[in-house]
C-alpha positions as CSV (number, residue, x, y, z in Angstrom):
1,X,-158.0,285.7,92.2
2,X,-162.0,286.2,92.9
3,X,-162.8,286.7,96.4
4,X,-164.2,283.7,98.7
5,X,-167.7,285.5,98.6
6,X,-168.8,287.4,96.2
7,X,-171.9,288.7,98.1
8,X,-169.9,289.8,101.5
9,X,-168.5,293.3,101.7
10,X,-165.2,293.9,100.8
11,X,-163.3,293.7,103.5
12,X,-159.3,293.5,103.6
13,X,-157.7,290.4,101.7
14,X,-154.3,291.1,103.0
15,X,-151.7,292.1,106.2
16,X,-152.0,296.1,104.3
17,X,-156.0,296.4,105.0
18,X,-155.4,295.4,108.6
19,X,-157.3,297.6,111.1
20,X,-158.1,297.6,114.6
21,X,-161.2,299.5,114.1
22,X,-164.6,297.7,113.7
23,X,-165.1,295.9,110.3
24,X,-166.7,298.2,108.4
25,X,-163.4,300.0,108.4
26,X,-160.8,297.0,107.1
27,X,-160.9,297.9,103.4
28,X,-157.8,300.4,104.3
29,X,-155.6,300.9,101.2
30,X,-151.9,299.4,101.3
31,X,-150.6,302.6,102.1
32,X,-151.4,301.7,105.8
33,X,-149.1,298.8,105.5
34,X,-146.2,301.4,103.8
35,X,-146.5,303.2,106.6
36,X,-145.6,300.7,108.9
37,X,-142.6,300.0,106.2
38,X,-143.2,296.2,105.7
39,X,-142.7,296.9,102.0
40,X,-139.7,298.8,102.8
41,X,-137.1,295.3,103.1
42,X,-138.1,293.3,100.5
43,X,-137.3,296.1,98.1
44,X,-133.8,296.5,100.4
45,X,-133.4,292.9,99.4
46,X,-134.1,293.1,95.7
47,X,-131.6,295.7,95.7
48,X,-129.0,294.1,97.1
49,X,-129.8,291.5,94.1
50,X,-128.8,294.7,92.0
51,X,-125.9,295.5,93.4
52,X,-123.2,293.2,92.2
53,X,-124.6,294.3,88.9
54,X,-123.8,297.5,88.6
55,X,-120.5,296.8,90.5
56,X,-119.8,293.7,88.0
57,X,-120.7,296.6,85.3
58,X,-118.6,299.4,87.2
59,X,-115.4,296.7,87.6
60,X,-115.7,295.9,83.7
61,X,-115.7,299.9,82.4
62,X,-112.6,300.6,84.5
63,X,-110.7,297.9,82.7
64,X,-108.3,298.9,80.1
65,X,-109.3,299.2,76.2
66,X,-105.8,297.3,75.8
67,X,-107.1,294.4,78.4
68,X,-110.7,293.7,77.0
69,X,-108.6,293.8,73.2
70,X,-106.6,290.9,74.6
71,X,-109.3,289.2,75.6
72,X,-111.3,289.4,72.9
73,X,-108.8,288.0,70.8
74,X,-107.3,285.5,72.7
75,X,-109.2,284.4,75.2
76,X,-112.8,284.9,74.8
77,X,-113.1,283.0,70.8
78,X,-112.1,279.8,72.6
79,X,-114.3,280.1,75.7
80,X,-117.1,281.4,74.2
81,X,-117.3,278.5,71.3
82,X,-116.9,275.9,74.0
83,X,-119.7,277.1,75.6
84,X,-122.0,277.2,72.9
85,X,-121.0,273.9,71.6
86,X,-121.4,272.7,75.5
87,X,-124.9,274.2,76.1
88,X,-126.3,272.8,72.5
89,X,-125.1,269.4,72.9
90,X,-126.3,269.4,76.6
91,X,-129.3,270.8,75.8
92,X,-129.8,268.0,72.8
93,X,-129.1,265.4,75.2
94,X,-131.2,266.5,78.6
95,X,-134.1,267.0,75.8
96,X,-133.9,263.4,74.9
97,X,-133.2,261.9,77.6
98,X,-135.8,263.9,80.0
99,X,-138.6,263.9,77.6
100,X,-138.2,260.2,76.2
101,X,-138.0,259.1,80.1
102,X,-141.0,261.3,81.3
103,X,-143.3,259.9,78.4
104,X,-142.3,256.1,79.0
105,X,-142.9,256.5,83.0
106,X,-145.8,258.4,82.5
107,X,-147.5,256.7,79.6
108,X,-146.7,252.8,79.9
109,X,-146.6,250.3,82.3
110,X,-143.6,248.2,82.7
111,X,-141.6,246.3,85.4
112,X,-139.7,248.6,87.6
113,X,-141.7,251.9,86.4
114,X,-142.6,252.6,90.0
115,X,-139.2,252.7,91.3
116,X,-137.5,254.6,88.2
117,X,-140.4,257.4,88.3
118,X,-138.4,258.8,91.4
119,X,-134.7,257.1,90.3
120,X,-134.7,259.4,87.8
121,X,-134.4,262.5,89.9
122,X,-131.6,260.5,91.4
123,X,-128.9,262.3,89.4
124,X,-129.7,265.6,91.1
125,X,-128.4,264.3,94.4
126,X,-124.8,264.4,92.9
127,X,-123.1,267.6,91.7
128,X,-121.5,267.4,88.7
129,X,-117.9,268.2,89.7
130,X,-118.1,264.8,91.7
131,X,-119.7,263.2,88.5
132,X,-116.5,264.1,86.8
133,X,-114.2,263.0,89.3
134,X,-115.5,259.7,89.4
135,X,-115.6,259.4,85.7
136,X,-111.7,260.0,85.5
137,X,-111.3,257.2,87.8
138,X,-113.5,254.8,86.1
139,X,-112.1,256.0,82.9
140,X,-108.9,255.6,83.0
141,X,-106.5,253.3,81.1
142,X,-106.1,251.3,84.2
143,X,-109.3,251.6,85.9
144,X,-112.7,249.6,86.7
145,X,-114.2,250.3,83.8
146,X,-111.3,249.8,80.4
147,X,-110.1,246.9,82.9
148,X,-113.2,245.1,82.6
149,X,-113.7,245.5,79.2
150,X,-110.2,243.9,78.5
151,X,-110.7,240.8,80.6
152,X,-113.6,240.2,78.8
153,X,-111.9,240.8,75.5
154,X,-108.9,238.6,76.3
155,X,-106.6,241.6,76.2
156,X,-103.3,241.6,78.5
157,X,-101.9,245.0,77.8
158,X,-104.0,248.3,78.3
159,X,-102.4,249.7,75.2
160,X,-104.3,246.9,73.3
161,X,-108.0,249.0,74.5
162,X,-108.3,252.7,75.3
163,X,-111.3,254.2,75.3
164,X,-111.5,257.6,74.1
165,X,-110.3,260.1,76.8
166,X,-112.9,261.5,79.1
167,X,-111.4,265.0,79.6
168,X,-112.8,266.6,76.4
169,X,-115.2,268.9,75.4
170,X,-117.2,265.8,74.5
171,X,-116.8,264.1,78.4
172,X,-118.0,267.3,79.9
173,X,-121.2,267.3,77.3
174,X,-121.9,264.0,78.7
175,X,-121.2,264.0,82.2
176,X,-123.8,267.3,82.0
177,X,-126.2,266.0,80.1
178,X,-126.5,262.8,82.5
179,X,-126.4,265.3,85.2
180,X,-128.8,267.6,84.3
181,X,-131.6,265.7,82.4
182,X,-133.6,265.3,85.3
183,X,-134.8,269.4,85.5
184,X,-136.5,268.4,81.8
185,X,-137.4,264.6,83.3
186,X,-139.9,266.4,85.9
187,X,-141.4,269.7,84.4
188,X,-142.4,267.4,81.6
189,X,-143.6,264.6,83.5
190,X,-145.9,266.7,85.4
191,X,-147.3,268.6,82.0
192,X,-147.8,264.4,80.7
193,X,-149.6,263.9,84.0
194,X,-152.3,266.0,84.0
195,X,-152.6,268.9,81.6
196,X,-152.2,266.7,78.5
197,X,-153.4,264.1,79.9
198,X,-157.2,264.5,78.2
199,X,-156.0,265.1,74.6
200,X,-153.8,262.1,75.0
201,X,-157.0,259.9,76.3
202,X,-158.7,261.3,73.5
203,X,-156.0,260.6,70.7
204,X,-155.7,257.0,72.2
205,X,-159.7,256.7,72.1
206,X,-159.8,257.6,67.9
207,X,-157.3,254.8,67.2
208,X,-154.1,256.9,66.8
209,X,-150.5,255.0,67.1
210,X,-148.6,255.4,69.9
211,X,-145.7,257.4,68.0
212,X,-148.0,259.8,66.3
213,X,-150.0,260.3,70.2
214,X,-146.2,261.3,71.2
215,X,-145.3,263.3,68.4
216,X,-148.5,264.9,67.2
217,X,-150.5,265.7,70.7
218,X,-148.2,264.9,73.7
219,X,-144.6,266.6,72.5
220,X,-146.5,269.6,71.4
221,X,-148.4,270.3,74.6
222,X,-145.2,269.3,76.4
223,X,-143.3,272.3,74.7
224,X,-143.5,275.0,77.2
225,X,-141.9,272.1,80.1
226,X,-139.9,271.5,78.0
227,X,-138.2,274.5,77.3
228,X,-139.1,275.3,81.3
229,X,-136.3,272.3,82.1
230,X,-133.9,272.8,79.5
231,X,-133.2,276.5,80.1
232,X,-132.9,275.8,83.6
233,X,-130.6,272.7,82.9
234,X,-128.5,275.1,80.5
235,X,-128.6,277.7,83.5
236,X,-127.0,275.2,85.7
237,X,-124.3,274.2,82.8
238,X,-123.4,277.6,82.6
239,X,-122.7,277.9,86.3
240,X,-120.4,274.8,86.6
241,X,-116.9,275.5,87.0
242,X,-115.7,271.8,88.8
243,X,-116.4,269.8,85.9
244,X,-115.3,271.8,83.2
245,X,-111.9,272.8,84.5
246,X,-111.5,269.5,85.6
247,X,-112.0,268.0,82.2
248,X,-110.1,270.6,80.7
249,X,-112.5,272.6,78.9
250,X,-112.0,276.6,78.7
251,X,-115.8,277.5,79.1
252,X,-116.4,281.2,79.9
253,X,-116.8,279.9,83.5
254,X,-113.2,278.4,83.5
255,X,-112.2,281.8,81.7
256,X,-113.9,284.4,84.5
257,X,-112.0,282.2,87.1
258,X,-108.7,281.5,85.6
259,X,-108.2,285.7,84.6
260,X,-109.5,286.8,88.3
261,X,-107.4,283.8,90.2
262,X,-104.3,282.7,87.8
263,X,-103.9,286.6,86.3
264,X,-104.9,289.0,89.0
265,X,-107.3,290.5,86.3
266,X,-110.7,291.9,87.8
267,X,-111.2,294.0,85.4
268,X,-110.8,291.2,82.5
269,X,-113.1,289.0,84.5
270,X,-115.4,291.5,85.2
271,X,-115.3,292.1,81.6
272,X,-116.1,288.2,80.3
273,X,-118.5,288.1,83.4
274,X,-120.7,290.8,81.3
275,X,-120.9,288.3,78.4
276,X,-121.8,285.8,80.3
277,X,-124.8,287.6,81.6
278,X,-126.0,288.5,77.9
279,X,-126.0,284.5,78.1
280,X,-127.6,284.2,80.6
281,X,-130.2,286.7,79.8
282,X,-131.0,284.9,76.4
283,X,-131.6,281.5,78.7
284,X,-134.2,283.6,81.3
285,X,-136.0,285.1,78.0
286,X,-136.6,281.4,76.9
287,X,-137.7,280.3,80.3
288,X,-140.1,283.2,80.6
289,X,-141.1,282.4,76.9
290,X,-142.5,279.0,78.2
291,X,-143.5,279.6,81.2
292,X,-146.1,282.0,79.5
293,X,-146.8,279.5,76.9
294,X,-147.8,277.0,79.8
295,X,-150.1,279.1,81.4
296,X,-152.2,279.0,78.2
297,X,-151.5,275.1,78.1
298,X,-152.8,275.0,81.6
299,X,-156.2,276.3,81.7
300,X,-157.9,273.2,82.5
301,X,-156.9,270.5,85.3
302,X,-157.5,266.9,83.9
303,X,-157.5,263.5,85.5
304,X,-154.2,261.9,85.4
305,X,-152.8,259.4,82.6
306,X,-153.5,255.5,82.7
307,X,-150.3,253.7,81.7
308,X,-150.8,251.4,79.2
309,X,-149.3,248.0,80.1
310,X,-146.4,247.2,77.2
311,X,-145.4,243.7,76.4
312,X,-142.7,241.7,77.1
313,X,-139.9,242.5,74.6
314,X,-141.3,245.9,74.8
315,X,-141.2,246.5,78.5
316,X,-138.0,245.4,78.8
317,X,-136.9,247.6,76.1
318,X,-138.1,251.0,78.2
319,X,-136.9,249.5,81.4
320,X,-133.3,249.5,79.7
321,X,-133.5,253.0,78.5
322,X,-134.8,254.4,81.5
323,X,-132.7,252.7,83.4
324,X,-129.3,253.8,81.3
325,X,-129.4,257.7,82.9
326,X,-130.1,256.3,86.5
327,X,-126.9,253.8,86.0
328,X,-124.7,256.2,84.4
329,X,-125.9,259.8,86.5
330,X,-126.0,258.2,89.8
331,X,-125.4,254.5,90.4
332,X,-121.7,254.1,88.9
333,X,-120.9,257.5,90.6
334,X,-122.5,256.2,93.9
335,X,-120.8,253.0,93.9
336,X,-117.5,254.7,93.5
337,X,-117.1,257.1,95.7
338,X,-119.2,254.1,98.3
339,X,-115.9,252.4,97.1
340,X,-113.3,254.3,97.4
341,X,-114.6,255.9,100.6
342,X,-114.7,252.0,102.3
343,X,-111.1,251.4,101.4
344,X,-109.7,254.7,102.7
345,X,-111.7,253.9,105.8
346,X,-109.6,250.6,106.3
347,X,-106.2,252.4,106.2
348,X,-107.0,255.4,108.4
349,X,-110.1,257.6,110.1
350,X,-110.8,260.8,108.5
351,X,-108.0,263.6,108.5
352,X,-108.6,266.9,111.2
353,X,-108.8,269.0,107.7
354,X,-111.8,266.9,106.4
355,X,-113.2,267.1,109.9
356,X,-112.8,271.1,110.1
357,X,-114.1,271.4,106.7
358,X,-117.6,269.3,107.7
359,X,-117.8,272.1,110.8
360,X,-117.1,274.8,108.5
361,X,-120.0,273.5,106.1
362,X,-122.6,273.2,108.2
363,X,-121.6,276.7,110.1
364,X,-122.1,278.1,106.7
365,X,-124.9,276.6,105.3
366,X,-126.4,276.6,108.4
367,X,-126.2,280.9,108.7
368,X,-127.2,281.1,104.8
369,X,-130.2,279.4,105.7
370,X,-131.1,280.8,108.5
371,X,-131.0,284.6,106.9
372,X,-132.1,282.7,103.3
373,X,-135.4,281.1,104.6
374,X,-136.0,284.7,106.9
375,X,-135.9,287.1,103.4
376,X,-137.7,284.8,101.6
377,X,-140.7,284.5,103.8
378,X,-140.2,288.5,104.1
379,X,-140.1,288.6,100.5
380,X,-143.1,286.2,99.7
381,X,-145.9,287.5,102.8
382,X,-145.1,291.2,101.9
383,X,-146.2,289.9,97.9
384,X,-149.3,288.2,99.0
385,X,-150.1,291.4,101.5
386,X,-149.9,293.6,98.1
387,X,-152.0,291.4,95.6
388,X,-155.3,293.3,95.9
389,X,-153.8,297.1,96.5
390,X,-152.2,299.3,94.2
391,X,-148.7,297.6,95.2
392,X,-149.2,295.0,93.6
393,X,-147.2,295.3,91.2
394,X,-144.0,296.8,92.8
395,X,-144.2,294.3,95.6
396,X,-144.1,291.4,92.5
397,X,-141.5,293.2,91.0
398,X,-139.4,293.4,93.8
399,X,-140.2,289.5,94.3
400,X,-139.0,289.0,90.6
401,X,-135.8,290.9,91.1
402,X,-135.1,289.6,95.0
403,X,-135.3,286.1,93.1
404,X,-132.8,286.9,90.1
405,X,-130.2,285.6,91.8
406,X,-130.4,282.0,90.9
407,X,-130.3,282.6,87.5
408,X,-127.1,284.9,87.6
409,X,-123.9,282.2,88.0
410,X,-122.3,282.2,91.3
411,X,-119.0,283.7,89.4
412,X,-120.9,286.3,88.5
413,X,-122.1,286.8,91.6
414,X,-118.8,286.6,93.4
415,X,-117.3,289.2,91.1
416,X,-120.0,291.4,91.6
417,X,-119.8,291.4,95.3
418,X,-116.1,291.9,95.6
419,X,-116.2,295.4,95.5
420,X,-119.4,296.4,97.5
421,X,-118.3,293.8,100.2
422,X,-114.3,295.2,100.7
423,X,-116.2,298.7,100.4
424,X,-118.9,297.6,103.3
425,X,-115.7,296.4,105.2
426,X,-114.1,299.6,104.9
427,X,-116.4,301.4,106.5
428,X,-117.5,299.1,109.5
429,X,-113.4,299.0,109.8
430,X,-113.0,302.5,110.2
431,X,-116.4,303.3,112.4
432,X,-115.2,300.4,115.0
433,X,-111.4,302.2,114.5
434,X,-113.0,304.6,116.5
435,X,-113.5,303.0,119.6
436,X,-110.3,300.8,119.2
437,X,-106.9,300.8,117.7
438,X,-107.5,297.3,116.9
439,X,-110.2,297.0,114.8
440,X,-110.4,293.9,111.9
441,X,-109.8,294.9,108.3
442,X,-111.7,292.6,107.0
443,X,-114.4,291.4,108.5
444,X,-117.3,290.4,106.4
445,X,-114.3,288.8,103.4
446,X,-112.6,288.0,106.3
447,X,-115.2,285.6,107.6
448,X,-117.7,283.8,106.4
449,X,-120.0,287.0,106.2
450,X,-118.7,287.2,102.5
451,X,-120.2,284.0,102.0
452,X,-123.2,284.1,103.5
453,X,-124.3,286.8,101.6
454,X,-123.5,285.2,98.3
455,X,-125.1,282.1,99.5
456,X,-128.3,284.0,99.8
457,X,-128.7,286.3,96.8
458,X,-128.3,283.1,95.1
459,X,-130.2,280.6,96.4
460,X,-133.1,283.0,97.5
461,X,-135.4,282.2,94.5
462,X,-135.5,278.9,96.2
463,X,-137.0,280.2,99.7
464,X,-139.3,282.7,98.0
465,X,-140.8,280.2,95.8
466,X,-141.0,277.2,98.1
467,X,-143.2,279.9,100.9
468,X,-144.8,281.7,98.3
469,X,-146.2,278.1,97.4
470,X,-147.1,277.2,101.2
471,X,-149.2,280.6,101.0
472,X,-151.1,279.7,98.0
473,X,-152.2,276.7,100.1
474,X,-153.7,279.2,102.7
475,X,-157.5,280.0,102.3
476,X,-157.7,284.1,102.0
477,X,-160.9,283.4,103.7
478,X,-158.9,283.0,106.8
479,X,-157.2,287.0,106.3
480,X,-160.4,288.3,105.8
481,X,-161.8,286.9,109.5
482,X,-158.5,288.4,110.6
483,X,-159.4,291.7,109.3
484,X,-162.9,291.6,110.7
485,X,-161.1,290.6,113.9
486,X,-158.9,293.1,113.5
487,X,-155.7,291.4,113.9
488,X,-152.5,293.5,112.7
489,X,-150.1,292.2,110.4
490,X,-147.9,290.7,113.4
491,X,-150.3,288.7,114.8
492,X,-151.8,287.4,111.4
493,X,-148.3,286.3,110.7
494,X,-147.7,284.6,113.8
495,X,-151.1,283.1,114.6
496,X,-152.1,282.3,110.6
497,X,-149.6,282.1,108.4
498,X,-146.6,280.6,110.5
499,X,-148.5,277.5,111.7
500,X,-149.7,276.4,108.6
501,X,-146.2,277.6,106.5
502,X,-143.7,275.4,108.9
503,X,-143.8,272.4,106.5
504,X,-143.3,275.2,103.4
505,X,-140.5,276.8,105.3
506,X,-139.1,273.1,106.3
507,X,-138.9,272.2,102.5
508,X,-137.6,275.6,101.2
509,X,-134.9,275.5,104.2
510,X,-133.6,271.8,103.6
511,X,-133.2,273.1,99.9
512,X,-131.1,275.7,100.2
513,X,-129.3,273.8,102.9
514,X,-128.2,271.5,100.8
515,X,-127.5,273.8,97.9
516,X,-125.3,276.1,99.8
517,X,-123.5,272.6,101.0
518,X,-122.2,271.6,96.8
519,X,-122.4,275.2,95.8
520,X,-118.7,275.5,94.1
521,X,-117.7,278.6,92.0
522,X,-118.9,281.3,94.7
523,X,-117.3,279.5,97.5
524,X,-114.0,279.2,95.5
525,X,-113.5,282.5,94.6
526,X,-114.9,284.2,97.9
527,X,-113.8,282.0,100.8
528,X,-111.5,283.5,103.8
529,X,-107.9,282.4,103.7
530,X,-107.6,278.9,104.7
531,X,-111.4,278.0,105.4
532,X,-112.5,275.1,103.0
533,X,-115.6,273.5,102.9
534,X,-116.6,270.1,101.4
535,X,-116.8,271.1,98.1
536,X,-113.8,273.5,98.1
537,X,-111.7,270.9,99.8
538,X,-112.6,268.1,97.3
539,X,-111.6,270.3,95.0
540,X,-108.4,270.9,95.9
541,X,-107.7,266.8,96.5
542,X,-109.0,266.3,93.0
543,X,-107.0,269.4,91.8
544,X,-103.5,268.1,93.3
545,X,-104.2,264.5,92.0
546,X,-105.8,262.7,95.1
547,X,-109.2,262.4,94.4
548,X,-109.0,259.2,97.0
549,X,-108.8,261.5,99.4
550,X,-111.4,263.6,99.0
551,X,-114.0,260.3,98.7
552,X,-115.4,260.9,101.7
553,X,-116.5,264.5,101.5
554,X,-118.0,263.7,97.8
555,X,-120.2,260.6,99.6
556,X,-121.3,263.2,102.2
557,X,-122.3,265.2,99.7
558,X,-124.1,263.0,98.0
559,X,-125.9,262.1,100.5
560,X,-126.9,265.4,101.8
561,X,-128.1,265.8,98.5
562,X,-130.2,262.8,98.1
563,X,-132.5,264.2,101.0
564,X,-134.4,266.9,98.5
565,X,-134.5,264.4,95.8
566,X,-136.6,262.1,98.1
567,X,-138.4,265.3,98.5
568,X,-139.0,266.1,94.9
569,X,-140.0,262.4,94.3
570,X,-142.5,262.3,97.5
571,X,-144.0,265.0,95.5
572,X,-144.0,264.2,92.6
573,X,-145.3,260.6,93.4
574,X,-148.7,262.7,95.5
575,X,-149.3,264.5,92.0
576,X,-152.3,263.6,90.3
């Protein structure tokens, strides 16, 4: 990035030229900053990032050659074809429906286009273990759904209707694909709004149709989005565990959790936990792919896309399929759970377990947060401190790595922290032993320390990117006065940077909040004995048959969840 002036001296862009010296001595190098190690923790965090793995890796090689032969014979073929069968179909169907939705909302005008421009980030609100819950209710033989359909067919007896069954491979490709279309719905939107907005403009101006405008200018600068949403969407297909079991589908998910839980099998778990990274590997290589792709495609910012008003017959044909996703990802879901929660309500006030799960929630997400949000804005001012000095680059690459864990699943994750966390326990065991013949065993996977720490290698892509967005919004005009001034890193970040991050740090917080609250897999497999939260305790109701029950924890979810969808949609709606 050029510097605000090009004819002032060059002073110091960043917290490492910091001096308290006159001016003409602010362009220290970085080393200054390394001296005053504020380089030194977000590399600590990155590592921690590493650490689960090489233990994951560690775990799988001291596993017998006996144990990874069984596997690999009789339980990985099935897994591992699911799961390629599940991520093509869903990625098929979040391609359709995303990019088909994006370009009718973007590109026409029609009645209700307002409203579903942000309903279609609607299904995001709603995890998909609670989308597949709800679906077995409304699905079966003798529920809302077949029951309708046979009073309006004149049929008495529900063996004279029955729909195909939802727990199949093909349910779960369609619960996720309803799910998770909205991930491709919004990175292409945003390319259709502006960046390809011009050629569009132009194609309209020469006479082309409006098919060849989609298919010969718009889809193939909306490419790089495109494959932007759907590896992320695949990312989050991979991670799901709720669903999947639920629906009965052995996905290498279902397979790390059933060898670690049902057989007692680290090793074998560990062992199909290293496939699923290759997996996941191949998905980050196709994000990366487009996001460099887009950066060519983004080179010029262009005014936004007029609609083009659509008749009648026409209008109401694109309000019916953009409507369709918002019915079947989040309204018939909604309504359900609004539903079934109302008429538990009338029979009796929620149970002390649901209550003590809500506490335990919030305790949770509230301390991943907390040390979340603090990393990331570690993580992110230390990057923007180093973009000018010759640590640049190891301060990005510690950001890159400190921000890997979102795309590692939360089994994987969990697996990989089991060792270094009983290890870390260990030790603080035995040096508190010292002082007392009491000391705790277990105290970090014997509390919610465990889970705090998963919670944040996770979700801390989220934080970093959120602040290191807020920063970009800062004039480096205003750090080079600070370096005239003098001010030391400190006080630039408390008298600069803080006041005009807090709505930054407010989004990125509320975010993670809210993704530690449906976060599943991790939770399961690294909880303390008898501590459930919302999702873990819906879980179990839906697991022993009482979904009912657990209504009201799914509608709390939910609605937690709607929160950074209005978010998303608010900014989404201020784009050009």
């Amino acid at each position: 990035m050029p510097s605000p002036s090009a004819t002032s001296p060059r002073i110091a862009s960043s917290p490492a030229n910091w001096s308290t010296r006159s001016a003409s001595t602010t362009d220290v190098p970085l080393s200054r900053l390394l001296r005053h190690g504020w380089q030194l923790p977000p590399v600590l965090i990155a590592a921690c990032v590493l650490i689960p793995i090489a233990s994951l890796a560690a775990s799988a090689l001291s596993g017998s050659p006996a144990h990874w032969a069984h596997l690999a014979s009789h339980v990985l073929p099935e897994a591992l074809a699911n799961t390629l069968v599940l991520l093509l179909a869903v990625g098929v169907i979040v391609t359709l429906l995303g990019t088909v939705t994006a370009w009718l909302v973007t590109a026409y005008d029609f009645p209700g286009r307002r409203i579903l421009s942000w309903a279609l980030l609607l299904p995001l609100a709603v995890p998909s273990y609670i989308i597949a819950f709800s679906y077995v209710d409304l699905m079966h033989p003798l529920g809302p759904i077949q029951g309708t359909l046979r009073a309006i067919l004149g049929i008495d007896s529900p063996r004279g209707l029955r729909l195909p069954d939802i727990r199949s491979l093909t349910g779960c490709i369609l619960v996720l694909g309803f799910v998770l279309y909205p991930y491709v719905y919004l990175t292409t939107r945003i390319m259709f709004q502006t960046q390809a907005a011009s050629l569009i403009e132009a194609a309209r101006m020469l006479g082309a149709r409006p098919l060849t405008v989609f298919a010969r200018v718009a889809l193939p600068l909306a490419r790089p989005a495109i494959a932007v949403g759907v590896s992320l969407a695949l990312l989050e297909a991979m991670n799901d565990i709720g669903a999947s079991e639920f629906l009965g589908v052995q996905t290498v998910t279902v397979a790390i959790y059933s060898t670690w839980i049902s057989r007692s099998d680290l090793p074998g778990a560990a062992q199909i936990a290293l496939v699923m990274l290759v997996l996941v590997l191949a998905l980050i290589m196709l994000e990366r792919h487009g996001r460099r792709r887009q950066r060519f495609a983004t080179a010029r910012r262009a005014q936004p896309l007029r609609p083009i008003r659509l008749g009648r017959r026409a209008g109401l044909l694109a309000l019916l399929v953009c409507l369709l996703p918002v019915i079947l990802g989040f309204v018939a879901p909604a309504l359900h759970l609004l539903h079934e929660t109302v008429k538990r309500l009338q029979h009796e006030l929620p149970s002390r377990q649901l209550l003590d799960s809500l506490i335990n929630t919030l305790q949770v997400s509230a301390l991943a947060t907390a040390l979340t949000v603090a990393c990331g804005l570690l993580v992110a001012w230390v990057g923007r401190g180093a973009w000018r000095s010759g640590a640049a680059h190891s301060a990005g690459l510690a950001g890159r790595f400190a921000s890997l864990g979102y795309a590692i699943p939360g089994t994987v994750l969990a697996i990989g922290l089991l060792a270094p966390l009983v290890a870390v326990d260990h030790a603080l065991s035995g040096l508190l032993g010292q002082w007392s013949d009491r000391a705790p065993q277990l105290i970090l996977m014997g509390s919610m320390g465990g889970l705090v720490i998963v919670y944040m290698l996770r979700f801390m892509a989220i934080a970093v990117g959120g602040i290191e967005s807020g920063l970009e919004r800062i004039p480096r005009s205003l750090d080079h006065a600070a370096a005239t001034l003098g001010e030391r890193p400190g006080g630039l970040l408390r008298r600069i940077h803080l006041p005009q991050l807090w709505p930054a740090i407010a989004a990125a917080a509320l975010l993670v909040f809210v993704d530690t609250m449906k976060e599943l897999p991790a939770t399961l497999l690294l909880r303390p004995l008898n501590f459930d939260t919302l999702a873990t305790w819906l879980y179990a109701e839906a697991a022993r048959g009482t979904y009912e029950e657990g209504a009201i924890a799914a509608l709390g979810i939910v609605l937690a969840g709607l929160l950074p969808v209005i978010l998303l949609a608010r900014v989404n709606r201020s784009a050009p």
